[in-house]
N, C-alpha and C positions, 0 to 999 in steps of 0.2 A: 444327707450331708450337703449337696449340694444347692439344697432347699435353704438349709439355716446358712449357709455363706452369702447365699443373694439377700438372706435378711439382715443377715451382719452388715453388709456394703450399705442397704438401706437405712438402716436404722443411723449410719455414722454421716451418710450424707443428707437426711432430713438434719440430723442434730447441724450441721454447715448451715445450713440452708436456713435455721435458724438464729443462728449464731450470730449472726450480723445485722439483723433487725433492729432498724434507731428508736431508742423513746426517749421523750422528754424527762428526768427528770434531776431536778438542780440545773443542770447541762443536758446537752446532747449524751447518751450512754446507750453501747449497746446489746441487746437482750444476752448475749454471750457475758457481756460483764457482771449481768443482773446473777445468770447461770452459774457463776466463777466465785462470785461471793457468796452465796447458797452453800454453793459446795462445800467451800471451804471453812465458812460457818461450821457446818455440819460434821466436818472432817478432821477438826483441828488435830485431835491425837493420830490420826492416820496417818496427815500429811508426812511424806516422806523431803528432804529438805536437803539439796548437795549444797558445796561449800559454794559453788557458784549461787543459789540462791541463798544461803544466808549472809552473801555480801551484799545480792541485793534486796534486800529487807533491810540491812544498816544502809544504804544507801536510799535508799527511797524515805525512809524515817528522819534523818538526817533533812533530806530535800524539803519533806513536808513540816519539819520545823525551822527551816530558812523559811520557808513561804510563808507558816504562822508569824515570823519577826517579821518579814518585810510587810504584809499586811498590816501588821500591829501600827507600825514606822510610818504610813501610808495612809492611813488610820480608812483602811479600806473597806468597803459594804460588806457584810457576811455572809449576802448571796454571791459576792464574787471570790470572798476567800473561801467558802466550801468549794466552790469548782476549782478554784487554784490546788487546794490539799488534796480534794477528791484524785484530782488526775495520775500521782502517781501513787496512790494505794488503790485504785481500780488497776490500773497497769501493772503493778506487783502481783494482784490476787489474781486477777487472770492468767499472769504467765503460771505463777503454783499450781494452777487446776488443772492449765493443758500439759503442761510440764508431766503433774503424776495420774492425770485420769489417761494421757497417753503413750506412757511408760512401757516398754516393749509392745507398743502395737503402731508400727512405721504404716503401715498398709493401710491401717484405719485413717492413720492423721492425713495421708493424702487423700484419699476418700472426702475425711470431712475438709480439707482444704478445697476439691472440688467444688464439695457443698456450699461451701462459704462463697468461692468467686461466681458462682451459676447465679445463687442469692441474687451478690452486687450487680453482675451484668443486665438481671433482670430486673434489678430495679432501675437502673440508669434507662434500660430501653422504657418501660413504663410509665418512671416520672420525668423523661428527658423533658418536660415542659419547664420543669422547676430549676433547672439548668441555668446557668448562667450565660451560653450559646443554647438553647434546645435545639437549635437545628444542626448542632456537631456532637454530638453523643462519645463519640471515638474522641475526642481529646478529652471529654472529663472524666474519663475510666474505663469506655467501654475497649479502645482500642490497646490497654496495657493488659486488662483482665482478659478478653480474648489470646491475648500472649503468652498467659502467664499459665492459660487453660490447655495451651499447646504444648505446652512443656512440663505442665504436669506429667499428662498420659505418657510423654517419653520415662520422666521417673517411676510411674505408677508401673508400667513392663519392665522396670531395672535392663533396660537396653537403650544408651547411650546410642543419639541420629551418628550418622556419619556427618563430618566433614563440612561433604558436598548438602546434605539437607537441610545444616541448620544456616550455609551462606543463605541459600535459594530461599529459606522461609524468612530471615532476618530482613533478608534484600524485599522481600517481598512486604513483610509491618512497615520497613523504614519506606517506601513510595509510598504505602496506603496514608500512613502518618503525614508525610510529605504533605501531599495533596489533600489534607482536612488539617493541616496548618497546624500540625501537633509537633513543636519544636521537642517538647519535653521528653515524647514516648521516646522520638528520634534518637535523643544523645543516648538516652537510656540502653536502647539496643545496640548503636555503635560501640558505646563504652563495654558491654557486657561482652558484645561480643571479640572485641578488642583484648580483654583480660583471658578471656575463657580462651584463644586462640595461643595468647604470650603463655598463659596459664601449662598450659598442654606441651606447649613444644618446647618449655624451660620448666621442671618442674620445681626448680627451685628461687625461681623468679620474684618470686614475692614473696618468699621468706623470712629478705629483711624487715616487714613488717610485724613481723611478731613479736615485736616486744613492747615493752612498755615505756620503752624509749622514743619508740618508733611508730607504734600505727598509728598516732593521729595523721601521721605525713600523707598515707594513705588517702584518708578524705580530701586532705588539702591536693593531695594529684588530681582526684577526683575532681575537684574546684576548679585549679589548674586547665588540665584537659577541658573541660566547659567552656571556660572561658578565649581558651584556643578557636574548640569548633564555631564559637562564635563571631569568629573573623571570616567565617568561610560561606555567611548566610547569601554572599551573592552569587554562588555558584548553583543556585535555584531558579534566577532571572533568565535566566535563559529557555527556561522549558514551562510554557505558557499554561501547562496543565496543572501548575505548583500555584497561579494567580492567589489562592487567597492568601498565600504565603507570603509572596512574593510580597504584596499590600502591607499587611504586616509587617515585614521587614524594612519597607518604606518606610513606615510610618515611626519605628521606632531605632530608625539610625539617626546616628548623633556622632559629628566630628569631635566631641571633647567624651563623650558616654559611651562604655561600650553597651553594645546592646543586651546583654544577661539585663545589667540595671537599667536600661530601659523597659527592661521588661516584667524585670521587678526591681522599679522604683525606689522600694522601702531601702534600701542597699544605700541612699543617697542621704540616708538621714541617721541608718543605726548608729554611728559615733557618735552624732550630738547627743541624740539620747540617751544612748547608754553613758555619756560623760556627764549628765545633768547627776544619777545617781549611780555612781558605780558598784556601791558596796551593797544595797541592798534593794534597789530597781526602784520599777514606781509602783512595786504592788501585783496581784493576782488580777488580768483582764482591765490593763489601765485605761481609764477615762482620758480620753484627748482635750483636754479643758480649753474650750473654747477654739478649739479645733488648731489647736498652734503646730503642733506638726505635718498634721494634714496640710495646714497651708504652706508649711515650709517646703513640704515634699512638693506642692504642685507648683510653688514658686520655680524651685527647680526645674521641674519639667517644661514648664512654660519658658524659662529663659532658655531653653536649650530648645526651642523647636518641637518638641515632645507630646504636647497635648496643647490644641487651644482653647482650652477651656481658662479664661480667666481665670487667677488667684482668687480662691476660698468661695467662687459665684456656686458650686454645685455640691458644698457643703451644710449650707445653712438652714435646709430642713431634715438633718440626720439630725436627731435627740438623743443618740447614745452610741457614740465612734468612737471605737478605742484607738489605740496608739498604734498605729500600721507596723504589723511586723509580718514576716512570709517565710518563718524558717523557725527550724525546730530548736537550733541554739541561742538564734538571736531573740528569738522570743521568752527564752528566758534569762537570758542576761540583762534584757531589758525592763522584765515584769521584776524577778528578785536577784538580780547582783549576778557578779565575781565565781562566787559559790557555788550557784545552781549549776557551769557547765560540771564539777563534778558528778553529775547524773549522769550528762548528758556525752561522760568521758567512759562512765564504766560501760554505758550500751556498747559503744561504739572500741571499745577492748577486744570486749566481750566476741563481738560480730567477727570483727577484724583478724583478731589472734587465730580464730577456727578458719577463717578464710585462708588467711594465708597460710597456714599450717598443710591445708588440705585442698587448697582451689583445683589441683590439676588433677583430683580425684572426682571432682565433682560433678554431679550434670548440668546441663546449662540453666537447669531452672535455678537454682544455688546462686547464681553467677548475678543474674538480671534481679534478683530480690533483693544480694546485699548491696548492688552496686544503686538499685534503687532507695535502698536505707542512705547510703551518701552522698547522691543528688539530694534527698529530701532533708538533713541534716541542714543543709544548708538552702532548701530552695519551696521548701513545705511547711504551712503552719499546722500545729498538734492539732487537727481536728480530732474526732472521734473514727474517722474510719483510717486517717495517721496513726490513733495507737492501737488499732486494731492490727495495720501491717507489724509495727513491730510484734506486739504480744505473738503475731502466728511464727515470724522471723525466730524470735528466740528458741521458743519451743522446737520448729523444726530445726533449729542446728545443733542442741544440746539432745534431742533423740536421735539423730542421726549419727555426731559425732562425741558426744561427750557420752553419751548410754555406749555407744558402740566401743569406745575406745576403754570405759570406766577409769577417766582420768582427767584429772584438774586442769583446767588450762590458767588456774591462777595462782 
């Protein structure tokens, strides 16, 4: 008995381990999503379908016929409108499979959640060269996935740290983060740890956001708050071990900019853009013609101290630069319209409604995943390992809370 349990565990965290492997093809996709459409190929009369997902299957259908209009509008390459439509019918079929391939088996999903972050981590330490820093690994994954791997095994034993453990470890990511000049992991922890704290000692603290009135507010606190702790990057200057920080936060203070937009830029141009096309974008992975917003964007930087790279000098041998965008919303309010945030309204219900419902029952990993879906709403573009985080998000909160409860939250 004991025998076939260790095979069990095995077998759920080769399938993680797997899970997450990139291949080329149309786009970036990965081998989980190859796994997910197989399945469900295969599956279709089995598939079992709550009402939560057959809203979103009209809403994903819905999206991917806005992106066929806007395309159409746009009169876009067809290798970029496949990856435009592709993206949320791969994102739908994946949630379906993990949804009912892990249907009363919570034990397993952490497991292969295990599987999955061991994956990423070791990929990040093995190709850290292909990196955009290679000699910081901790800021482009390794040092959240290690976080997220620590809090797993708290859920994996269903015995929630004390108090005093998860200050001590928090306190402990947020100096490592610190000094490898990871602003992002940083708020990420404060803020999570922040909610999970008010969470616990008001348990009905965040209840007002449960409605459909109300959780977008949520994000926008979310926003909010970032934008606060950004006023406080100089309380780092003082302690000489923060230096490459510190550099950075030189570099990117600006008396009329606060520094979020300096530090993503793109912030300084999404209105123009999205007001050239409002109703239907500029299409699926827009072409920067002639590189006009790139220069706009570094005009800006340059008049404000920000970068001195002359206007448009460090553009002119890219061949194929789309339209800078850094965020899950705004990239597609900008590729197709108006429209598209209703997608990007029912995730973010969806997430929210069970959070607040249930945040001060939760363990801390709960806490730092969704609060990382609301940083990244606003502060991540959909790569392929972005809809990887949601696709695992959904799933673990509709096994956890919606299987356990067997009740709608819509």
């Amino acid at each position: 008995m004991m025998l076939s349990s260790l095979e069990n565990k095995i077998k759920y965290f080769l399938l993680g381990l797997i899970f997450v492997y990139n291949i080329r093809f149309i786009g970036a996709i990965n081998s989980g999503e190859i796994i997910s459409s197989i399945y469900v190929l295969f599956n279709l009369r089995k598939i079992s379908l709550s009402n939560e997902l057959k809203i979103l299957i009209k809403v994903s259908l819905f999206y991917v016929l806005l992106i066929a209009i806007s395309d159409i509008y746009n009169s876009n390459s067809l290798y970029n409108s496949l990856k435009g439509a592709f993206t949320p019918i791969v994102i739908l079929v994946t949630i379906i499979f993990l949804i009912n391939f892990f249907t009363n088996k919570r034990k397993e999903f952490i497991i292969f959640l295990i599987g999955c972050i061991f994956s990423q981590t070791f990929n990040i330490i093995l190709f850290s060269d292909l990196l955009i820093e290679p000699e910081n690994p901790w800021k482009w994954g390794l040092g959240l996935n290690v976080f997220f791997l620590v809090y797993l095994f708290e859920l994996f034993n269903e015995k929630k740290f004390s108090y005093l453990k998860i200050i001590i470890l928090n306190v402990t990511f947020i100096i490592i983060s610190l000094f490898f000049a990871s602003r992002a992991i940083t708020i990420i922890i404060l803020l999570s740890t922040f909610f999970y704290f008010i969470a616990n000692l008001n348990r009905n603290i965040l209840k007002s956001f449960v409605f459909k009135s109300t959780f977008f507010l949520f994000p926008i606190l979310i926003f909010s708050l970032i934008l606060s702790l950004s006023l406080t990057t100089n309380l780092t200057s003082k302690f000489s071990v923060f230096e490459d920080l510190n550099q950075k936060n030189q570099m990117q203070v600006s008396d009329d900019i606060n520094i979020i937009f300096s530090a993503r830029p793109e912030y300084l141009i999404y209105t123009t853009v999205f007001a050239e096309k409002p109703f239907l974008g500029h299409g699926s992975y827009p072409n920067d013609i002639n590189f006009f917003y790139r220069n706009l964007l570094n005009n800006y930087r340059y008049d404000n101290y920000l970068t001195t790279n002359l206007p448009v000098q460090k553009y002119y041998n890219d061949a194929n630069k789309e339209i800078p965008t850094h965020s899950y919303i705004f990239e597609s309010l900008i590729s197709h319209g108006v429209l598209s945030l209703i997608y990007w309204l029912f995730f973010t219900y969806f997430i929210v409604s069970i959070y607040a419902r249930n945040s001060a029952s939760m363990n801390f990993f709960f806490h730092v995943k969704i609060i990382t879906f609301c940083y990244s709403l606003f502060f991540s573009p959909l790569a392929y390992g972005e809809r990887l985080n949601i696709e695992l998000l959904m799933c673990l909160l509709f096994i956890f809370y919606l299987e356990r409860n067997n009740k709608s939250e819509f």
